[in-house]
C-alpha positions in Angstrom: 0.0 0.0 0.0 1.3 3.4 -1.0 1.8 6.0 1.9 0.5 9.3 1.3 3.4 12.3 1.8 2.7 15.0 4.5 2.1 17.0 1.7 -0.6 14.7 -0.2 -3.0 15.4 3.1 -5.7 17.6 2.9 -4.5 20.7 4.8 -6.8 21.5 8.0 -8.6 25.0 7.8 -8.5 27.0 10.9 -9.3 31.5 11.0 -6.7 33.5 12.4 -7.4 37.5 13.5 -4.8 40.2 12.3 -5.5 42.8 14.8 -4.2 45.8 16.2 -4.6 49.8 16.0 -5.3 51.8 13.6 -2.1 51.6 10.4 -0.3 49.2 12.6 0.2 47.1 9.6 -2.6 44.5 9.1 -3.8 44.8 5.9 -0.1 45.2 4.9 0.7 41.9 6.8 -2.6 39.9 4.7 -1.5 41.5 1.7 2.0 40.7 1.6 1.2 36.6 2.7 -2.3 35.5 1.2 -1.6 33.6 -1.3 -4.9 34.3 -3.1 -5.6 38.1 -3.9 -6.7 39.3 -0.8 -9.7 41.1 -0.1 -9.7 44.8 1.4 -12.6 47.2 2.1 -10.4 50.3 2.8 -11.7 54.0 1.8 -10.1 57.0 1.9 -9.7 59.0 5.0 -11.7 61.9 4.9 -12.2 65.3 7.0 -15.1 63.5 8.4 -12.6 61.4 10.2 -11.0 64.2 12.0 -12.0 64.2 15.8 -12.8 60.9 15.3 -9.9 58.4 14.3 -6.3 59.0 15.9 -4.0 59.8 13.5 -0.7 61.0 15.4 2.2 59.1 14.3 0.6 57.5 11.2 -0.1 61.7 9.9 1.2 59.7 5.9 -1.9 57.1 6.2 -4.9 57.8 3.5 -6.7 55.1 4.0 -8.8 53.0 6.5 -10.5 49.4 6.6 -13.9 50.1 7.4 -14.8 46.3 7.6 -12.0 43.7 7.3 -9.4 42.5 5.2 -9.4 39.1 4.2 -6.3 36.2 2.7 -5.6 33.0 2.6 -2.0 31.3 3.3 -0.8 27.8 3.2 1.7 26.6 5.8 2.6 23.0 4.6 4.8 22.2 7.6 1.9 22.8 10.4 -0.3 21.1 7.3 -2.7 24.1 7.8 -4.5 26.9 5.5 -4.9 29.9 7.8 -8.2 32.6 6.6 -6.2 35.6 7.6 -9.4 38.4 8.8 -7.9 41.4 9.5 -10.4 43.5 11.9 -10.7 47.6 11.6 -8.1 49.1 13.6 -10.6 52.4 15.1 -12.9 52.0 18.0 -15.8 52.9 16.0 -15.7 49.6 13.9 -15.6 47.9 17.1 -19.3 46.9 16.6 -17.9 44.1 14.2 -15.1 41.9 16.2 -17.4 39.4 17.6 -18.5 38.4 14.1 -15.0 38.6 12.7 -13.3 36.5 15.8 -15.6 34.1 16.4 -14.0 30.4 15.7 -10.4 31.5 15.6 -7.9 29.7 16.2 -6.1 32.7 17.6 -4.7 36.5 16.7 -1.4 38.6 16.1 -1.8 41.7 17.7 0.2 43.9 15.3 2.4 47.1 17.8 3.6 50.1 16.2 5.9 51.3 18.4 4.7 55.3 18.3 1.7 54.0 19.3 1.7 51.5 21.3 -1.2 52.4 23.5 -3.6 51.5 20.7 -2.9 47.7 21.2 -4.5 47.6 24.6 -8.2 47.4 23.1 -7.1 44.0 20.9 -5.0 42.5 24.2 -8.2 43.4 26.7 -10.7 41.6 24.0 -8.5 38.5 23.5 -7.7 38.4 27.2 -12.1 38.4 27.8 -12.5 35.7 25.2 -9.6 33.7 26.3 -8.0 33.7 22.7 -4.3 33.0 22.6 -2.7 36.0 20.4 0.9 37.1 20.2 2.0 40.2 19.8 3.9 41.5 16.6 6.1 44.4 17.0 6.1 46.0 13.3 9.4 47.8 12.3 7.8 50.8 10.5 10.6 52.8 9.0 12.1 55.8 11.4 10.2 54.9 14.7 12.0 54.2 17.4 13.6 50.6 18.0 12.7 48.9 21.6 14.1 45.6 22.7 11.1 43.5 22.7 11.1 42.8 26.5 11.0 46.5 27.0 8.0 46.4 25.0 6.5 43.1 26.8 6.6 45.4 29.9 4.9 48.2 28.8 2.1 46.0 27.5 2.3 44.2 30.8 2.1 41.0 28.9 2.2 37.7 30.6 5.3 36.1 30.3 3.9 33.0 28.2 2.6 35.6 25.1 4.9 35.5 22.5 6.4 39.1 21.2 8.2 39.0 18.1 9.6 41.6 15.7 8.7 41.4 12.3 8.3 43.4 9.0 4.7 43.8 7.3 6.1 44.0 4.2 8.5 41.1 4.1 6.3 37.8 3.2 8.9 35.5 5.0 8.9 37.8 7.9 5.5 38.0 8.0 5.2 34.1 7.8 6.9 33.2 10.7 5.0 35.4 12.6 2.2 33.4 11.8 3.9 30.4 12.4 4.7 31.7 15.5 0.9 32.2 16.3 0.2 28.5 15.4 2.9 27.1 17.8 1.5 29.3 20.7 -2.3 28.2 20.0 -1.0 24.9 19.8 0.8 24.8 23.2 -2.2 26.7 24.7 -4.5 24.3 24.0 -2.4 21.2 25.0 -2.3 23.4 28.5 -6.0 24.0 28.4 -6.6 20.0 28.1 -4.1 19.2 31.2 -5.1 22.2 33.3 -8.0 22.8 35.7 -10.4 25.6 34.7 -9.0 28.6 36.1 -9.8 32.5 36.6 -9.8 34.7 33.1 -6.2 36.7 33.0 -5.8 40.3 34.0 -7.5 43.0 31.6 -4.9 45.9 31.2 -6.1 49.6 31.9 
């Protein structure tokens, strides 16, 4: 009898969440990976938006997702094919996330650095549904580097979340973020199976 190859298998489909704040990268990080064209529903930025959406630090941005970005990616070695759904980044989009995160297998919090506040919103809504996420630190041209334990403090992240540098742009970069993801859902889960039911974690303020 001939043995299928790893690679003859029917790849498991699981949803993964590309969060994070408003231009921290996300639909940058779905475009740059899917392997299928992705699907965006930014519009322009308008003087409507002014009051309204934060734009300190990302002054260059003209566009906003207004629903969610959407890709596909194949990752052989976990035998997976991981829907990428990248949520809007502003707080009045917020109405949406259930929908979006709903059966995931888990999220990548994307950090810009001169921003970092905006990442508390996708930590404190991953910490209520008791997702596992790990936090990307995207290396946006001339902001300020941190060493990523500097940055694990400020988010007051738990020292079993994962915080990784990567580059939005850079598909292999990108990738192993989301390999990284996978591993960490992976060992959560095997955790969850061997562990007693225990309190939710700590919401950040």
């Amino acid at each position: 009898m001939q043995v299928s190859k790893p690679s003859d298998q029917p790849l498991s489909q699981v949803k993964v969440v590309i969060a994070g704040g408003f231009g921290a990268g996300k639909t940058t990080l779905i475009g740059t990976t899917s392997e299928i064209e992705p699907i965006s529903t930014d519009e322009q930025l308008t003087t409507a938006a002014i009051g309204t959406d934060k734009i300190d630090g990302v002054e260059g941005k003209t566009t906003t997702t207004v629903a969610f970005d959407f890709g596909r990616i194949s990752l052989d070695s976990q035998n997976l094919a991981l829907y990428l759904f990248g949520t809007p980044g502003q707080e009045r989009y917020q109405f949406m996330w259930n929908d979006i995160v709903e059966g995931a297998l888990g999220a990548v919090v994307l950090a810009d650095t001169r921003r970092l506040e905006d990442c508390f919103d996708s930590i404190n809504y991953f910490l209520r549904r008791d997702l596992p996420f790990i936090v990307a630190v995207n290396l946006f041209e001339g902001a300020d580097r941190y060493p990523l334990d500097w940055v694990r403090a400020a988010l007051r992240l738990e020292a079993e979340t994962p915080v990784v540098g990567c580059d939005a742009r850079d598909s292999r970069s990108a990738r192993l973020v989301l390999i990284t993801l996978v591993k960490h859902a992976h060992v959560m889960a095997v955790r969850a199976r061997h562990s007693p039911p225990s309190a939710s974690r700590r919401e950040h303020v």
